[in-house]
Structure formats: C-alpha cells, structure tokens
N, C-alpha and C positions, 0 to 999 in steps of 0.2 A: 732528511726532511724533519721540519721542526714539529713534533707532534702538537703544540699550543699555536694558538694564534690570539696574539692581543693589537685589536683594534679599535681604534673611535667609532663609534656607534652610538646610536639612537633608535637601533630598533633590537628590542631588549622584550622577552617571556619574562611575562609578571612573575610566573613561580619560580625562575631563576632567580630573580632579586629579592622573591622572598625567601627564597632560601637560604641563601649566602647572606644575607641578614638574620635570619636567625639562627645560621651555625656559628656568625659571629658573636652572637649575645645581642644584638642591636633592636631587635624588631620585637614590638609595642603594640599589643593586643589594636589598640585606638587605629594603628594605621589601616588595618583590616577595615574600618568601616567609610572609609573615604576612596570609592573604587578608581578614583582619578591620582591616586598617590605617588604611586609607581611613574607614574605618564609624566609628571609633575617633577618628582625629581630626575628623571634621566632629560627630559625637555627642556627645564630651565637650566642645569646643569650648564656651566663655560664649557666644558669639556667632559665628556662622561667615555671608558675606557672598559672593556673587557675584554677577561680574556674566555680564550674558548677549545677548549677538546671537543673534537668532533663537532656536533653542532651542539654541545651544553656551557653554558656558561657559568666556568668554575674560579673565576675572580673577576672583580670589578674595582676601577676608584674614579672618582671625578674629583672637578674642581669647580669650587662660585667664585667668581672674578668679574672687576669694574670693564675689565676687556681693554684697559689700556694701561695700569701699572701695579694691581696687588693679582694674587691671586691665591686661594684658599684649597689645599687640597685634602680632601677627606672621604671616607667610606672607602680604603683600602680595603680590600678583603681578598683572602682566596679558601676555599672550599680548604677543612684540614686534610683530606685526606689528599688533597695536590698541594699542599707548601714544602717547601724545601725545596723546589726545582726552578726557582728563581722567575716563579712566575710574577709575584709580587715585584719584585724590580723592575720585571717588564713594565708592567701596568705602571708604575712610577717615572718611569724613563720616559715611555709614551705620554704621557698625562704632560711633562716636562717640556718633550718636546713640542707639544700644541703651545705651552705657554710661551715660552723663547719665540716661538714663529711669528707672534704676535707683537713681540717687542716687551713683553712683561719681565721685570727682572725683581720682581718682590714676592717668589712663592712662600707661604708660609704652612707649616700643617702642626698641629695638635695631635701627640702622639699617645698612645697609651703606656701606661707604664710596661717596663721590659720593652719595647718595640725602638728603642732610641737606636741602639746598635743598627739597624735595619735602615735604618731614616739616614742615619750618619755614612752608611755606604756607598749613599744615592746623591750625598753633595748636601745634607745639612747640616744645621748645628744648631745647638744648644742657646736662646736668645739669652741671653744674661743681661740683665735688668727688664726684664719685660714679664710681664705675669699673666696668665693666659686668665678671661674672665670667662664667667658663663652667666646668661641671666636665670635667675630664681624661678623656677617652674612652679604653678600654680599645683595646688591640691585639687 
C-alpha cells in the first residue's frame, strides 16, 4: 500500500496551505489579511492537486487554464521533510493528467532556479526564445 495519496481536491485545511506555502518561502504577510484567499486559490484553480499522508496535507500544485488549449501549472510544493520520495512527480503527473483529459496540450510552468532537472523528468523543456515576464509589483 502506497503510504501517500495525491488527488484532485477542492476541499483543502487553510493551515495546510499555509503551511506548505510558507515552508516553501511563498507566503506574504498581506495574504493573512484577506480570509477568503486560500478559498479563492484552490476554487478558481483549473485543477488544484494534493497530496496527503494520513489525513495531512504534505504537497500541493495546481494549474490556471483557458479550459480549452493553454494551461499554467504553478505552486508545486511538497513539505521538506517528505521530498525525495517522488511525491512532487506525483502531484505533476496528476495535475497532467487532468490537463490531457481535457484536450489541452499547451502546459507551461515557470520554474525556479535548480528545479529544471525535476520539470525535465516530468516531459518538459527548456522554451528557447521565449522569456518568462512578470508584472512590476507596486510599493
């Protein structure tokens, strides 16, 4: 028996998400004060994916997608003290296969530096001529 389980979901413990957000580095004092945040990204989310030991939830990623030909996948994460046991690929795989189901065949994801090796496992690759933007966040 597979001690993880990673499945599509929508129904997700706020302090899961913020946990795994802030073991990643991700999570931003500001979110704290918008109590519908959490609701907000797993709800609109095309596809939102964790995984789960026991009933806690020790990695997540989703994707925003048009729902009929790009789709975006972002906020991989897994708890450090569970990586290395290919839960991250899970949650990739799965995220993959909701997109394929749908007839999408443009995933794209923004990786962090060092994490390309990981991505490239999973069936991507390197855009060459394309430059990932980001807009200028206010002060």
């Amino acid at each position: 028996m597979n001690e993880f389980e990673v499945r599509i979901t929508r129904k997700v413990k706020r302090d899961d998400i913020i946990q795994l957000y802030k073991d990643a580095g991700w999570w931003r004092q500001e979110y704290s004060l918008d109590p519908s945040f959490i609701d907000r990204l797993v709800c609109n989310s095309f596809c939102f994916v964790g995984a789960f030991h026991k009933k806690k939830m020790v990695g997540m990623g989703r994707s925003i997608s048009d729902g009929a030909s790009d789709a975006y996948i972002l906020d991989v994460t897994v708890l450090k003290k569970y990586r290395g046991k290919g839960i991250g690929t899970r949650i990739i795989l799965k995220i993959l296969e909701r997109i394929k189901s749908r007839g999408i065949d443009w995933a794209t994801v923004i990786a962090e530096p060092g994490t390309e090796e990981f991505y490239r496992k999973a069936g991507f690759r390197v855009m060459k001529g394309f430059v990932p933007l980001r807009l200028k966040q206010r002060k």
